[in-house]
TORZABA-824177 format. One record per residue (C-alpha): residue number from 1; residue in one letter; x, z, y. Coordinates in Angstrom, 3 decimals, decimal comma. Example, Ala and Ser with C-alpha at 12.3 -4.5 7.8 and 13.67 -1.06 7.14 Angstrom:
% TORZABA-824177
  nr rest        X        Z        Y
   1    a   12,300    7,800   -4,500
   2    s   13,670    7,140   -1,060
% end
This chain:
% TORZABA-824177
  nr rest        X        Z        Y
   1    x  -13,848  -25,519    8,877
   2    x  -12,264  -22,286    8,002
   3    x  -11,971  -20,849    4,871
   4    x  -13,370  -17,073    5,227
   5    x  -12,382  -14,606    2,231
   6    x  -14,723  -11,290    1,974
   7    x  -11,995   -8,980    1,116
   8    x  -13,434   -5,332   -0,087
   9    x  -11,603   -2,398   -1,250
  10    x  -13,878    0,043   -3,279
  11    x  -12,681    3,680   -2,763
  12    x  -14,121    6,839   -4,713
  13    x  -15,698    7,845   -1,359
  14    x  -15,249    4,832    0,925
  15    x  -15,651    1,270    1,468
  16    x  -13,556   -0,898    3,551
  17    x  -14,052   -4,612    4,161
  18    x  -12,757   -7,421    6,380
  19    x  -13,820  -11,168    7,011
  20    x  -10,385  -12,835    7,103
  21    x   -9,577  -16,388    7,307
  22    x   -7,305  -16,858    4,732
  23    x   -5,640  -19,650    6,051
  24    x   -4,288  -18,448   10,118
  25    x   -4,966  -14,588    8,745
  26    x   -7,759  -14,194   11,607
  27    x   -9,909  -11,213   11,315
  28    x  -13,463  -12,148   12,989
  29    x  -15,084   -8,487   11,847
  30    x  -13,825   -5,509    9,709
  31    x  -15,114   -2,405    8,986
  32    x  -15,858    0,321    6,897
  33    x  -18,113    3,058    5,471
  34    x  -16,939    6,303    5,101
  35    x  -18,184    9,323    3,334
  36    x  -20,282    7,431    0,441
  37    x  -21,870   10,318   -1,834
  38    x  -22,553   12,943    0,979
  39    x  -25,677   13,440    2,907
  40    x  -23,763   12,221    5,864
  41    x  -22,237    8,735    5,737
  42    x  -20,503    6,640    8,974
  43    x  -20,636    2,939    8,787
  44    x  -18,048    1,651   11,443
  45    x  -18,343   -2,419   12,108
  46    x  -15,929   -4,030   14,387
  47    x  -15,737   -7,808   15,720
  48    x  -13,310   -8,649   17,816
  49    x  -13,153   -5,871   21,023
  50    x  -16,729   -4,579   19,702
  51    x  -17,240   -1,263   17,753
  52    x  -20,330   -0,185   16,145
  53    x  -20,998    2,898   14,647
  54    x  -23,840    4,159   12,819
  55    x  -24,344    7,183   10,357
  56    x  -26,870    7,442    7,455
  57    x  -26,678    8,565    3,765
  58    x  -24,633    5,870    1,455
  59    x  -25,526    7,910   -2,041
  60    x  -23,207    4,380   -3,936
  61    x  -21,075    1,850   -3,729
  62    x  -23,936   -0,619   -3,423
  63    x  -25,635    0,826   -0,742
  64    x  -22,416    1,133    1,013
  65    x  -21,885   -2,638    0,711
  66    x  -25,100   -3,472    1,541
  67    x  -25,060   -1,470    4,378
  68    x  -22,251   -3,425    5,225
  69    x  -23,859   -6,717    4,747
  70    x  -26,619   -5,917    7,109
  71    x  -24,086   -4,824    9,716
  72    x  -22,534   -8,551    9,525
  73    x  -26,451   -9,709    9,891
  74    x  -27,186   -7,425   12,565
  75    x  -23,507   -7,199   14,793
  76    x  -22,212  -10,580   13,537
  77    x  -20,843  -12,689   12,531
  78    x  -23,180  -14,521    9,992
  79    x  -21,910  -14,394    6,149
  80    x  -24,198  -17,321    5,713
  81    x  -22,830  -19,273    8,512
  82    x  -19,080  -18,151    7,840
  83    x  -18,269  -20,527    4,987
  84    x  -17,036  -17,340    2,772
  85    x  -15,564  -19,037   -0,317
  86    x  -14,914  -15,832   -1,914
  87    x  -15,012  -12,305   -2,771
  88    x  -10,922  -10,392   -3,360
  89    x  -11,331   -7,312   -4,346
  90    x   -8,269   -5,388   -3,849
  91    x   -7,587   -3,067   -7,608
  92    x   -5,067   -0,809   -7,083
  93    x   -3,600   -0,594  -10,953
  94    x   -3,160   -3,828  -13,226
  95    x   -1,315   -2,103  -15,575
  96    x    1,172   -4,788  -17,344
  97    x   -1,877   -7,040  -18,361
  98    x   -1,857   -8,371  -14,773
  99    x    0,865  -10,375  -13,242
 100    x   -1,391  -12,720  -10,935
 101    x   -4,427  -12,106   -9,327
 102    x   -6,981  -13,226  -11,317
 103    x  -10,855  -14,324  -11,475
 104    x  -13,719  -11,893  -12,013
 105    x  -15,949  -12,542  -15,134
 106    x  -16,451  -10,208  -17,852
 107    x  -13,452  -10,377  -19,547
 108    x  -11,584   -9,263  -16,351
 109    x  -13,999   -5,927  -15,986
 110    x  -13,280   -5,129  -19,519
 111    x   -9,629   -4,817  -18,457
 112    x  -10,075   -2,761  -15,649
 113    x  -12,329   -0,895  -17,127
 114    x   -9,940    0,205  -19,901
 115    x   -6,913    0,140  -17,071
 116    x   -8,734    3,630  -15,492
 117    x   -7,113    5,844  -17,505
 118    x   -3,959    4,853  -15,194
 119    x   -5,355    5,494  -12,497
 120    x   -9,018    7,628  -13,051
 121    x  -10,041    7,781   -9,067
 122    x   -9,051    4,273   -7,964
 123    x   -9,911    2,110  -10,674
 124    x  -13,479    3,761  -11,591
 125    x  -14,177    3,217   -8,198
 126    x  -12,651   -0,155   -7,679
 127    x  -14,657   -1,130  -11,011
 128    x  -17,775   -0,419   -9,631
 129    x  -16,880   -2,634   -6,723
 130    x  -16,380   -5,305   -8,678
 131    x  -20,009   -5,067  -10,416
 132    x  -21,772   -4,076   -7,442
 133    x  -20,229   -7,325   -5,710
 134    x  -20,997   -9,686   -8,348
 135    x  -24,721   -8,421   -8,102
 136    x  -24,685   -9,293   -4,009
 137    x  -22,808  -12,542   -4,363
 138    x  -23,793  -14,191   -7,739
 139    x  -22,668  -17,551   -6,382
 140    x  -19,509  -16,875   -4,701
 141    x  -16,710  -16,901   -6,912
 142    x  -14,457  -13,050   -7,226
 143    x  -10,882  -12,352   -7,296
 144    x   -8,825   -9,285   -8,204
 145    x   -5,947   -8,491   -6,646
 146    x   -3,719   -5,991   -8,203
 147    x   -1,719   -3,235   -6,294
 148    x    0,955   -3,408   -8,963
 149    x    1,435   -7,123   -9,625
 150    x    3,924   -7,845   -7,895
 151    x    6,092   -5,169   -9,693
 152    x    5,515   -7,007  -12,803
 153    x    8,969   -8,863  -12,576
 154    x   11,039   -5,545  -12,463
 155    x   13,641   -5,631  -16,094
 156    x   13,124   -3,386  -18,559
 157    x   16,197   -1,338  -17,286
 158    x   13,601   -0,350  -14,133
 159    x   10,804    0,163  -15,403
 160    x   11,455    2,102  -18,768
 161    x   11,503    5,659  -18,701
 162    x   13,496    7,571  -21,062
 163    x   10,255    9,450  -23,281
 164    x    9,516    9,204  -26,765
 165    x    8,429    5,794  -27,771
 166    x    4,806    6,555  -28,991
 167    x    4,478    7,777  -24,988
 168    x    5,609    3,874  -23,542
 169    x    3,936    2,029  -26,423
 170    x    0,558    4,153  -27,072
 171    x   -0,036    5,518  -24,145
 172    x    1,356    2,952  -21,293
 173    x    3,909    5,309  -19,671
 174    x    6,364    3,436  -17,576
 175    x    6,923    2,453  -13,560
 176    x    4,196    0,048  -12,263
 177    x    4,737    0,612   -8,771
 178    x    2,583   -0,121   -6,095
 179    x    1,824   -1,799   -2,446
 180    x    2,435   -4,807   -3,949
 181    x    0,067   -6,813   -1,792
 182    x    2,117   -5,281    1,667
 183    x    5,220   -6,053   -0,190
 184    x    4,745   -9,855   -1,184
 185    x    3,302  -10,228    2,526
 186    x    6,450   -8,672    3,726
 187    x    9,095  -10,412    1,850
 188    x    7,973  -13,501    2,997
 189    x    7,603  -12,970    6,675
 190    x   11,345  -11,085    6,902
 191    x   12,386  -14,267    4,784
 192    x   10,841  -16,400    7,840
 193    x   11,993  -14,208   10,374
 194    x   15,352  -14,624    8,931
 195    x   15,068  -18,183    8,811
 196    x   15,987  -18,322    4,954
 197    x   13,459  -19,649    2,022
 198    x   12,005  -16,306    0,249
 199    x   14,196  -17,075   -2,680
 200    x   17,564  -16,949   -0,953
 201    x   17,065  -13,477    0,358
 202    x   17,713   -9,807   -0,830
 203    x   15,476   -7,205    0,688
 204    x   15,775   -2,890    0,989
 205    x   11,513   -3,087    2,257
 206    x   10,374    0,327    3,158
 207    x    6,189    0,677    3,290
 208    x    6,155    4,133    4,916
 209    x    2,343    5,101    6,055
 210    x    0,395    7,870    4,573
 211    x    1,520    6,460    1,137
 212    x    4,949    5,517    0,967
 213    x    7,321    3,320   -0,881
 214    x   10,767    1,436   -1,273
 215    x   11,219   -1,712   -3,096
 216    x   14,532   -4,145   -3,734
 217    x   13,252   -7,249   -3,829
 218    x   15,376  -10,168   -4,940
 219    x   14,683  -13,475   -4,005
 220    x   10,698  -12,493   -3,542
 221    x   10,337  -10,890   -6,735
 222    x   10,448   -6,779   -7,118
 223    x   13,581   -5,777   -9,426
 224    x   12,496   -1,873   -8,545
 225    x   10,455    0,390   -6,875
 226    x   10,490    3,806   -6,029
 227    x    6,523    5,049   -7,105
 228    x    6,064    5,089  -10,897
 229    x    3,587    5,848  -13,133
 230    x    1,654    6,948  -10,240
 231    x    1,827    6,512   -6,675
 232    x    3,226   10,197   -6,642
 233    x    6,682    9,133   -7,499
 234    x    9,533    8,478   -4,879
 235    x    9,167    8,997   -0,831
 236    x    7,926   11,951    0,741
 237    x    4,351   10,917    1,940
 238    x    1,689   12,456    3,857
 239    x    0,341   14,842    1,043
 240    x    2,836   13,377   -2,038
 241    x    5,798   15,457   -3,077
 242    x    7,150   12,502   -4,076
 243    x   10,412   12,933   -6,323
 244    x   10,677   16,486   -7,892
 245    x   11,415   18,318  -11,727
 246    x    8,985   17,344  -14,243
 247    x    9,524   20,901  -15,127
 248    x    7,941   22,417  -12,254
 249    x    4,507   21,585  -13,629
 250    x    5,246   23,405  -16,788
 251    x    6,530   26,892  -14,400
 252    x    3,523   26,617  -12,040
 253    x    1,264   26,555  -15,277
 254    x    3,304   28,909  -17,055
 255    x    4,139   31,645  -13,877
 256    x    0,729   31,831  -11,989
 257    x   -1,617   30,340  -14,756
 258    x   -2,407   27,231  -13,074
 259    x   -4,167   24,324  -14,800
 260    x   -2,905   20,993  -15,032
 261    x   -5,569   19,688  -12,848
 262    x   -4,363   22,213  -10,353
 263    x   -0,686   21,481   -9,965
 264    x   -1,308   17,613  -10,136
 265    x   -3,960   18,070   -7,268
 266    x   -1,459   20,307   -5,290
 267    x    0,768   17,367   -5,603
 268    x   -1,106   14,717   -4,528
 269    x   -3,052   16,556   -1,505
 270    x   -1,193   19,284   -0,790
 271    x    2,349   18,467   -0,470
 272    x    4,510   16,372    1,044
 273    x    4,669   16,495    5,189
 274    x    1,302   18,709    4,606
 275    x    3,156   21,008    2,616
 276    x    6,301   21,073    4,451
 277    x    4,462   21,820    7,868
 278    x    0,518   22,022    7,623
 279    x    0,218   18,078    9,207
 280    x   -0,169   15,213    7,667
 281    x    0,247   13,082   10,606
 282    x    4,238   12,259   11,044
 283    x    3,518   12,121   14,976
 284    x    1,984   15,758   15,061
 285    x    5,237   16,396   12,926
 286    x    7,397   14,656   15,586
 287    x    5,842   16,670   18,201
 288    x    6,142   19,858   16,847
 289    x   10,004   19,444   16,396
 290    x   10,203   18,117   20,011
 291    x    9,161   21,577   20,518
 292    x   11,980   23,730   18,352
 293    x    9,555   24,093   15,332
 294    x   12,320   24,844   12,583
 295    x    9,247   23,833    9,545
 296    x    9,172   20,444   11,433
 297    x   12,605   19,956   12,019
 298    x   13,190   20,272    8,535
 299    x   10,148   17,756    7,178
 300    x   11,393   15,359    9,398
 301    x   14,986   15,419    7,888
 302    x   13,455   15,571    4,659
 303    x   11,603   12,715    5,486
 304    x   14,298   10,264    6,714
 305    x   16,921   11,610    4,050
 306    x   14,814   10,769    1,198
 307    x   14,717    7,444    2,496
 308    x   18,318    7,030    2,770
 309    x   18,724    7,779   -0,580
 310    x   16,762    5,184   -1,803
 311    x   18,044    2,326    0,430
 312    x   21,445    3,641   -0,921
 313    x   20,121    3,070   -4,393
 314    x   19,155    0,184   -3,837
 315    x   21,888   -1,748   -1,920
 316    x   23,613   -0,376   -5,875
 317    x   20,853   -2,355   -7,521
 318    x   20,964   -5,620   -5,080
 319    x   24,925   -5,781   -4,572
 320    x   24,065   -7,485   -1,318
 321    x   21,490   -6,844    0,920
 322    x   20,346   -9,799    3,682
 323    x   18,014   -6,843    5,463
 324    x   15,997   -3,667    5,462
 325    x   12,527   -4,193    6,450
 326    x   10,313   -1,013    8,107
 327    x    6,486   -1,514    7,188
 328    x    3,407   -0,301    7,876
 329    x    2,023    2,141   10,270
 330    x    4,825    5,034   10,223
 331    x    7,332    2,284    9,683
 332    x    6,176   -0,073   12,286
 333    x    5,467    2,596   14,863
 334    x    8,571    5,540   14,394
 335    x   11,729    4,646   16,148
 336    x   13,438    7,998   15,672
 337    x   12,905    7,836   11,785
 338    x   13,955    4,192   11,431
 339    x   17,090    5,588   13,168
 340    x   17,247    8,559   11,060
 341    x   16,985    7,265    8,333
 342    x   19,615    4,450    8,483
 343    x   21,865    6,746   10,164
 344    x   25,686    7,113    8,813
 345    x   25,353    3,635    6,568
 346    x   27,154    1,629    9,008
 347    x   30,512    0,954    7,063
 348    x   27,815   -0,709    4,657
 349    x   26,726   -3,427    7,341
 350    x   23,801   -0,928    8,591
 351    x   23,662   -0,860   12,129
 352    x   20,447   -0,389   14,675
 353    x   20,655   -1,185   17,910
 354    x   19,033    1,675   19,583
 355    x   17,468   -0,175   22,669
 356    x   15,842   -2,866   20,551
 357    x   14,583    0,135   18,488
 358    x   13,060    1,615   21,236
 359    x   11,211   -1,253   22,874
 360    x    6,977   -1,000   22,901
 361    x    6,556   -4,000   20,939
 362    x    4,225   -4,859   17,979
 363    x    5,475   -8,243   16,567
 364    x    7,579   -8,886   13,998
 365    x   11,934   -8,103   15,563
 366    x   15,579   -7,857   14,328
 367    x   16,384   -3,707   15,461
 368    x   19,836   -4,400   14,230
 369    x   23,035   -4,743   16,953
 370    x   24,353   -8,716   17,075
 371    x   26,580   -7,628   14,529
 372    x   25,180   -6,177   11,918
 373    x   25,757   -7,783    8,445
 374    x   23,019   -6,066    7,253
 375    x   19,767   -7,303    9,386
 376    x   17,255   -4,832    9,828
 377    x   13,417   -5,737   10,637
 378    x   10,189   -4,168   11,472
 379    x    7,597   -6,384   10,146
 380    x    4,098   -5,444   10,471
 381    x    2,169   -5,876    7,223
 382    x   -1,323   -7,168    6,615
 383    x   -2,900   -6,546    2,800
 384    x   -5,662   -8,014    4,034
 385    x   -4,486  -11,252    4,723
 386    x   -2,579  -10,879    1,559
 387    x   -5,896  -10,477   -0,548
 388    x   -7,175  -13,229    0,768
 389    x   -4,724  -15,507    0,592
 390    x   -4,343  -14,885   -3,047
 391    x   -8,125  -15,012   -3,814
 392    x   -8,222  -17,888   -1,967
 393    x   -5,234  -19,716   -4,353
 394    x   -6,874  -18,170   -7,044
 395    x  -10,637  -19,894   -7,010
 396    x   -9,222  -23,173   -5,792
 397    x   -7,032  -23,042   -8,861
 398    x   -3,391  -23,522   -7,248
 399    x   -0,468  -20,482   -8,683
% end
């Protein structure tokens, strides 16, 4: 019989769930509901080639998820007949209390609930996801699965920043990192793909999507990242500046009067590709420089060259790479910035092959010429899978 994990990750206006067999990674429904709070709300439910939509007002988090639970009773499949043996909950900042996923009970909620300072918007919300689901499913046992686990094996030298020591001792400041779920799925499917245990490798894995991230990973474990504190840090991203001057907070505040609230929330949702070009979307971006659009042009190079930087960073850091690894939808799905961005490292074992780069396919491939010291793979990602897997490990007590 399979083994079906509820996975659920609790947003501050949204709700997305999957039913995923955590052993073969099957997906018999997912869905989500969008737009909790407003007098508007979508519930989307799919199973298998079915989609079902529906609208209505979803004021919480609980009657988000239990509008949710009567689309699996109405649209399938049965929760009761599924043989769920847990909840994982995906929580998107452990802090450096959490290495592991862990189980929920009370203890674990009073962590997270003191973690939100980190991160105010995701953890509040991911809290109440926690609560609400313990209410629904008193007898199915809950996991937590941290965004910024896996990060938890970076060295000192990585994570500490150079601040006053009250800052990293009183007040938590240092790199956590994130996408830790997509990254320890990663790692190990490259490692397979290569045909080399997880251990024995040395990855450069770029997660580029709306949020993106680089990580060196040695031998499975993260030895550094390139988001921080917050998941503003590193790549260009969708609406993310990513890297900048600390200082420019203080001029915006200091020049045009601008709270702190302000220039954070420019940062975060108005930057980035956004900011560079109006779009969000990196294929709008792509299609606007097909057509001589100079503001596009420029994003894009932006773009790739900020990711060459950190791949050059981090073959420093490694001193030998085994492969580069493109994740996750702009990752998976962008030839011309996988090119791009890898262009001109070829004297360090770098090289794409630009017809395997270009082919329509979805699985995970080797885009790198026979040659290439350096392999380089796309390897799609799947955090769900991820989450429940881990849950799954986690209630039947195995590491």
């Amino acid at each position: 019989m399979s083994s079906h994990v509820l996975v659920l990750n609790a947003g501050s206006s949204s709700l997305k769930y999957s039913l995923v067999d955590a052993e073969t990674g099957r997906a018999p429904a997912t869905g989500s509901v969008e737009r909790i709070g407003e007098a508007r709300g979508l519930l989307r439910h799919s199973t298998g080639d079915r989609r079902h939509t529906s609208e209505g007002a979803f004021p919480t988090i609980e009657e988000a998820l239990a509008a949710a639970l009567d689309a699996f009773a109405t649209y399938g499949p049965s929760l009761p007949d599924s043989n769920v043996v847990a909840v994982g909950h995906r929580v998107v900042h452990g802090g450096s209390r959490f290495a592991d996923p862990a189980l929920v009970d009370d203890a674990l909620i009073e962590e997270v609930r003191k973690l939100v300072p980190l991160a105010p918007l995701h953890n509040a919300a991911n809290l109440e996801g926690l609560r609400v689901a313990r209410r629904l499913f008193p007898d199915v046992p809950q996991a937590a699965v941290f965004d910024t686990a896996f990060h938890q094996t970076m060295p000192p030298v990585a994570y500490t920043y150079a601040v006053p020591q009250a800052w990293r001792e009183e007040h938590r400041i240092r790199r956590y990192g994130f996408h830790g779920t997509s990254y320890a799925f990663v790692s190990r499917e490259a490692a397979r793909l290569l045909g080399r245990p997880v251990d024995e490798t040395n990855l450069i894995v770029l997660h580029l999507g709306n949020g993106a991230s680089a990580a060196a990973i040695r031998g499975g474990q993260s030895v550094d990242t390139s988001m921080g504190f917050t998941p503003l840090e590193g790549l260009v991203m969708g609406t993310r500046s990513g890297d900048l001057d600390p200082a420019i907070h203080a001029h915006l505040c200091r020049e045009l009067g601008w709270s702190v609230d302000a220039v954070d929330n420019a940062l975060n949702r108005d930057s980035g590709l956004k900011g560079l070009t109006g779009h969000t979307d990196i294929r709008e971006v792509l299609a606007l420089r097909a057509q001589g659009d100079e503001a596009a042009g420029l994003a894009f190079e932006v773009y790739a060259y900020r990711i060459r930087k950190y791949v050059g960073a981090y073959l420093a850091v490694l001193g030998s790479v085994d492969a580069v690894v493109f994740t996750a939808g702009v990752g998976q799905h962008t030839p011309e910035l996988r090119a791009s961005s890898l262009a001109g490292l070829e004297r360090f074992g770098i090289e794409i092959d630009q017809a395997r780069n270009t082919e329509p396919l979805h699985g995970p491939r080797a885009i790198s010429t026979g040659v290439s010291p350096v392999q380089v793979l796309v390897v799609p990602t799947n955090e769900e899978w991820e989450i429940a897997r881990q849950a799954l490990a986690v209630v039947r007590g195995r590491p």
